[in-house]
Structures are given as C-alpha cells and as structure tokens.
N, C-alpha and C positions, 0 to 999 in steps of 0.2 A: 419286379421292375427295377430296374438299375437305377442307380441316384444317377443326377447331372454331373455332380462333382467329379468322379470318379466312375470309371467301370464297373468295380465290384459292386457297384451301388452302398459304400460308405465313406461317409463324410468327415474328408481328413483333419477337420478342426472339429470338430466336435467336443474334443477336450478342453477349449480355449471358452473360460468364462472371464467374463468380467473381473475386475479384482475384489471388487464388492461381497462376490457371490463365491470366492475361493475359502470363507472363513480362516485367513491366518494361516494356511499353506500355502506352501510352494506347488509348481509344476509336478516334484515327482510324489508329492504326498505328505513331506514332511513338516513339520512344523517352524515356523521361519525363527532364525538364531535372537532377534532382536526383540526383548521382552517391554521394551519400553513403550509408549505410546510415540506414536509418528509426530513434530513437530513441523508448521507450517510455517516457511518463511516469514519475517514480519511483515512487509509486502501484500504477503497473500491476505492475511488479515479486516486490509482494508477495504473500505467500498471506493469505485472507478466514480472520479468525479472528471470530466473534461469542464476545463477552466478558461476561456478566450483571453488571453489578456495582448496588450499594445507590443508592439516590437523592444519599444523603451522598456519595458516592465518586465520581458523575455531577459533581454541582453542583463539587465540588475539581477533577474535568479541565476545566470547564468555565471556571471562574473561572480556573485556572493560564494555561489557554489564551490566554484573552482578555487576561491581567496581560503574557505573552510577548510577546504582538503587540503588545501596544500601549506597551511599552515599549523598543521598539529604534529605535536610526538607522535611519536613511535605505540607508546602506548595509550592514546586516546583514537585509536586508530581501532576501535570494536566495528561499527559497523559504518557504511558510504551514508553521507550527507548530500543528499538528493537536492534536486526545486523540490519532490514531493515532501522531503522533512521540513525544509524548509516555509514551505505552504502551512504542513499539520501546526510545528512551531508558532507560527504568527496567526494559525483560528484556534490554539489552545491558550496564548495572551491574551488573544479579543476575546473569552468566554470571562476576561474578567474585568474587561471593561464597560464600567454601568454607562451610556447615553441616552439620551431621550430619543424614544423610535418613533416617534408619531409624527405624523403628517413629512415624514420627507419627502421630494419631491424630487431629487437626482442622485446620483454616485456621486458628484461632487458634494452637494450638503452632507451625505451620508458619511464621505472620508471627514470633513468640518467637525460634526459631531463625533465620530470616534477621536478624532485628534485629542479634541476638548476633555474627550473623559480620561483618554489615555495622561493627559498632563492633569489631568485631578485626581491620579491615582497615584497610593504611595509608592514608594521604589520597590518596598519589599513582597509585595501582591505579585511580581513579575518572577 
C-alpha cells in the first residue's frame, strides 16, 4: 500500500529527527567540528517573571536604562543592560537588606520597611 506522502509509498523526511535524538551528528553522518559544550545565552538562564509596575516606574527603568548604556566606554560595553538587569540588580541588594516582615499590611509599609533597613545597612554590604 502506498504511503500518503508520496507515491512510492516512502516517506521523504524520514531522515529528519529531532536534534536530541541525532547524538552529536550532523545530516550527512559526521561528527559535528565543535567539541565544546554548547553555552546558553545569559538570558536563557533565567526564569520568566511578568512584573506589573505603574507607567512612572516604566518610564524610570526606561530612562535609567538608556542613561547606562549610553554612558559607558568602550570597554565596559561586555554585555546590554536591560530593565531586566536592572530588576535582577536591585532583588540581588534586597537579599541584603535585614527588615521586619511581619504583619505588613500594604506595598506602601513594605517599601517603609525596606527603606529603614536599607539606611541601617553599612555602605559596604552593597
């Protein structure tokens, strides 16, 4: 009985697996020229957080953003400063700011309380 794909009854991709399932060949057989391990953008690294924040608080990563980049040499120019570096930046400070978490009651006290710890922390914690 003939295949669908084709008349002869064979199936012209048949060759075409996954890249998973090619162990480290190529198409025609051979073994691929690059013996390194494959590196994942830093990017890719991360986990996908969607963050709401106010139009004011956009427009400030926005502008920070742009003030970063466009103010460095030549050679501090390794890789793009994001809002997202920006973000990871200021919640890898807050992991060192001690406040009291109990009983908050809004984002407002919660900013109040990180401020407080952030000014009772020495300069060089940062």
């Amino acid at each position: 009985m003939a295949d669908e794909k084709t008349s002869g009854g064979v199936d012209p991709n048949i060759w075409i697996r996954p890249p998973e399932e090619r162990d480290g060949k190529d198409s025609i057989g051979s073994t691929t020229l690059s013996s390194e391990p494959e590196t994942l953008p830093k990017y890719k690294t991360f986990d996908v957080v969607t963050l709401r924040i106010s139009h004011e608080d956009f427009e400030f990563l926005h502008n920070l953003e742009r003030e970063i980049m466009k103010n460095r040499s030549r050679e501090n120019k390794k890789e793009r400063i994001t809002k997202n570096s920006i973000m990871r930046a200021m919640l890898g400070c807050l992991k060192n700011v001690k406040f009291d978490r109990k009983d908050i009651p809004d984002e407002n006290e919660l900013r109040i309380r990180i401020m407080r710890g952030i000014k009772d922390l020495p300069p060089w914690l940062f």
